[in-house]
N, C-alpha and C positions, 0 to 999 in steps of 0.2 A: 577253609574260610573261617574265620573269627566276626565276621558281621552275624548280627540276627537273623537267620533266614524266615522269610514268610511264603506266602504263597503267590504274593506280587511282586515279580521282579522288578517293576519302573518304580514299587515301594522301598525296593531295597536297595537301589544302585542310584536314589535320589539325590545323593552325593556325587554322584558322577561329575567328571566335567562338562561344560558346555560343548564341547567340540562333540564327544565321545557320542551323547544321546542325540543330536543333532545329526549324526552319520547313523545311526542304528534307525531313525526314521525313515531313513531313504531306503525302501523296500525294493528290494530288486526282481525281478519276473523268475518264477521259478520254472528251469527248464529238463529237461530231461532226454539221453540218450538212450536210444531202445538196446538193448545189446543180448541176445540169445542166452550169455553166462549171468544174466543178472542185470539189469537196468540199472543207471545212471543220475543221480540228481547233482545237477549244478546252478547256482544262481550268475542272474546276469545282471550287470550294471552297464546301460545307453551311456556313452557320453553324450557332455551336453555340447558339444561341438561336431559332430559328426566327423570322429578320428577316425583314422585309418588302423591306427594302434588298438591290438588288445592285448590285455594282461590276464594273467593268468594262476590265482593263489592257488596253491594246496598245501592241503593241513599233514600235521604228521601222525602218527598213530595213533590210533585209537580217538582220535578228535575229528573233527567237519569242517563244512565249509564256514559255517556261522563262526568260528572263531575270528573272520574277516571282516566278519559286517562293521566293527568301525574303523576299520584299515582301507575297505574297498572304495570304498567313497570318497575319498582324499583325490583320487587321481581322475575325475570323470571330466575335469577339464582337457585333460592331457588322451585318455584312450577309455575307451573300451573295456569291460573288467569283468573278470568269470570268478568263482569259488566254488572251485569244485567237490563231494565227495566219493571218495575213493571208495570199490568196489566196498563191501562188510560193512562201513562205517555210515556217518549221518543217518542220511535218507537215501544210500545207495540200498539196494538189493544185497543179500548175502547171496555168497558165491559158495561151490564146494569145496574150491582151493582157492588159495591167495599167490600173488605173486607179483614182483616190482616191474618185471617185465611186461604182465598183465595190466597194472596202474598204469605204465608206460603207453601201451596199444590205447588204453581207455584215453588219456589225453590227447593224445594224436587223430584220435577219430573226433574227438572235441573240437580241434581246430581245424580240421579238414571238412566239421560242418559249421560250423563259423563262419569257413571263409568260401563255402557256399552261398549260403544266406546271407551273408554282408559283406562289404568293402574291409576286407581287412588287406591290409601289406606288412605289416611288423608286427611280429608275435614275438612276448615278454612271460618267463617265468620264472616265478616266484614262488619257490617251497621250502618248507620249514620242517628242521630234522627227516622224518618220513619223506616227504614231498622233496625234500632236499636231492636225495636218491633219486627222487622220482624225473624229475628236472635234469639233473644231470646225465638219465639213462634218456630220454628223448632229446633232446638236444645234443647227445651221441649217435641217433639211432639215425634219426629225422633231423639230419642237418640242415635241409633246405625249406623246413619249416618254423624251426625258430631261430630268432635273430640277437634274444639276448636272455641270461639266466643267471638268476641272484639267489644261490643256495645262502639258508639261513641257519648254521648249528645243527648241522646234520652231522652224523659221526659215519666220516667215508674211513672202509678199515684199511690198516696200511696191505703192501702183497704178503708179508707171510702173517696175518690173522689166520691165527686156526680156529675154528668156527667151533669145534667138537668141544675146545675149550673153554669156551663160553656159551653153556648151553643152559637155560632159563624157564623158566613155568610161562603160562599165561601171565598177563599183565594186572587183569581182573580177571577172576572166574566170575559167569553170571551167577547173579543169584536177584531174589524178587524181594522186593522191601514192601510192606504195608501203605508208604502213603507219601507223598510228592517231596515234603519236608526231609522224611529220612534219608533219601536216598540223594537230597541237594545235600546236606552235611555231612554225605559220606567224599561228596566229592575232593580229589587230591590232582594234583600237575602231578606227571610222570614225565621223568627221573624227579624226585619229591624236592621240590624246594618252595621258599617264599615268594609271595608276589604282593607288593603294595599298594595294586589296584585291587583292590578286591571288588571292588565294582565290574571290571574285567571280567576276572574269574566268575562272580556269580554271571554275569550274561553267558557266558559260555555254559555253566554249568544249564543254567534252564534250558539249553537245548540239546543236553547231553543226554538227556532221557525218554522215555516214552515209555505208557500203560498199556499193558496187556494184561489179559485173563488171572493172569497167576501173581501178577501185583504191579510194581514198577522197576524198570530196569536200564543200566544202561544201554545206547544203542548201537552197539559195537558188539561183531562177531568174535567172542572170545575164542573161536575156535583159532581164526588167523594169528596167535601171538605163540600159537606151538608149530604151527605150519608155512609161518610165511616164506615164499622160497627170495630168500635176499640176491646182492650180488656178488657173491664170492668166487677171488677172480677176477672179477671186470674191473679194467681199468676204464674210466670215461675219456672219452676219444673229440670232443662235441669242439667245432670251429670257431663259436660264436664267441665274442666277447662274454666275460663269465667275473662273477663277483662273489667272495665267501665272508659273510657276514657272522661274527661271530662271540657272543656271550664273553664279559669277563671273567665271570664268574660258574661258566656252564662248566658242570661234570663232565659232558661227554668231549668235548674238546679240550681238556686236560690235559697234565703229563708228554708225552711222549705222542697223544693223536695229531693234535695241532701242527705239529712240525713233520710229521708223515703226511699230512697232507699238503704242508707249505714244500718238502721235498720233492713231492709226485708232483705236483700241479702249481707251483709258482711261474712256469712259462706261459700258463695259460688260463692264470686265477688272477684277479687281486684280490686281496684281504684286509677287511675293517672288523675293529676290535669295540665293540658296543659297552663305554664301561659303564658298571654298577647293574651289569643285564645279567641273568643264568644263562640257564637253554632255554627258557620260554621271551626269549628277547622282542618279541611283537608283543605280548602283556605286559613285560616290566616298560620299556623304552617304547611304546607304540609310536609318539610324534619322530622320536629319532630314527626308526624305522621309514618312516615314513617319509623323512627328508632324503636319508640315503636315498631312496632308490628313485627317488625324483630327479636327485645331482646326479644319479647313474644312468639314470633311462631317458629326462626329459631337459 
């Protein structure tokens, strides 16, 4: 980030636009899933219509649910809307292992109490890179649970990815900074590129963090980015109508990805091209985002 960071984010992102701060005011109830391997937090947004519809965000690595907070609000006319964090990450619980199958069960048990406690009939998801995966493997799994899924710049590897080939460190290693400032300018988007919201970035950033004893850090289990068990292998099999929304300018749908994945799944994808977006295409394009999946969903 190149803005001045301070210690007041509504100081710092007073530039923002009018839509943007007006959605980050509509607090949502914070809920949580008990779960034996590690408890669950997700936020929830009421419509204001009493939909039958819920939506469903998830973040991608190493990032939360708050990356949604001015995405989620867009649609409270239209459904129902959940942002979830994933097992290690946000304000979920850390776990001993990670795994997409595990993220997978974790959302399914999401909506299976949902749709206990409320009227829902049409379940919507929406996830980005990370979440992308994650989306695509339950709406493969749990066919008769979800009715629709809009992966965003998620990098699905083609069948012969060799995995051993591409083998990588941590994303971050933890480490403790002295004091709230330093470790807001240390923050960076992963896979590293620009973003012209920086009003964006920094709201995300103040909630990428938390204080403990030994200073302040991010809140993501560094251990998951040498362990997470991916899906290598699995092809997604899911019935539902299905959307791959995708960065112009994103790294990881590059080269030669893009088109293995228009090969494997153009009978059962369509694809839109977000231009002047990376891979972080909800902070560059957030309104364009946000139209798509309205002309998609609603």
């Amino acid at each position: 980030m190149l803005m001045q960071i301070t210690n007041n984010v509504n100081l710092d992102i007073e530039h923002a636009p009018k839509w943007f701060k007006d959605a980050i005011k509509l607090q949502p109830t914070d809920e949580v899933l008990e779960n034996p391997l590690g408890n669950i937090s997700y936020s929830k947004w009421d419509s204001i219509n009493n939909s039958e519809n819920l939506m469903i965000f998830i973040h991608g690595t190493g990032a939360h649910k708050k990356w949604w907070d001015p995405i989620a609000p867009q649609f409270l006319e239209n459904s129902n809307v959940i942002a979830v964090d994933l097992p290690g990450m946000g304000e979920s619980e850390f776990r001993d292992k990670y795994g997409i199958k595990d993220f997978g069960d974790c959302i399914a048990s999401i909506i299976e109490k949902e749709k206990l406690n409320s009227n829902v009939k049409n379940v919507y998801i929406i996830g980005h890179s990370l979440g992308g995966q994650v989306a695509g493997y339950v709406a493969s799994e749990k066919q008769d649970l979800i009715d629709n899924i809009i992966i965003i710049d998620t990098f699905i590897r083609p069948p012969n990815y060799n995995p051993a080939e591409h083998q990588g460190g941590p994303l971050r290693m933890i480490k403790h900074y002295p004091d709230k400032i330093t470790i807001l300018n240390r923050f960076r988007l992963m896979p590293k590129q620009d973003c012209e919201n920086d009003w964006y970035v920094r709201y995300i950033a103040e909630h990428s963090v938390k204080e403990i004893e030994a200073g302040w850090r991010w809140r993501f289990d560094d251990v998951m980015f040498t362990s997470l068990e991916r899906l290598f292998g699995y092809k997604f099999s899911f019935s539902c109508p299905a959307l791959f929304v995708h960065g112009q300018n994103s790294l990881l749908t590059s080269g030669d990805f893009l088109t293995n994945i228009k090969s494997t799944y153009s009978d059962t994808m369509d694809f839109i091209e977000v231009a002047g977006a990376a891979h972080h295409v909800p902070l560059d394009k957030p309104l364009e985002i946000v139209n798509i999946i309205k002309e998609r969903l609603f």
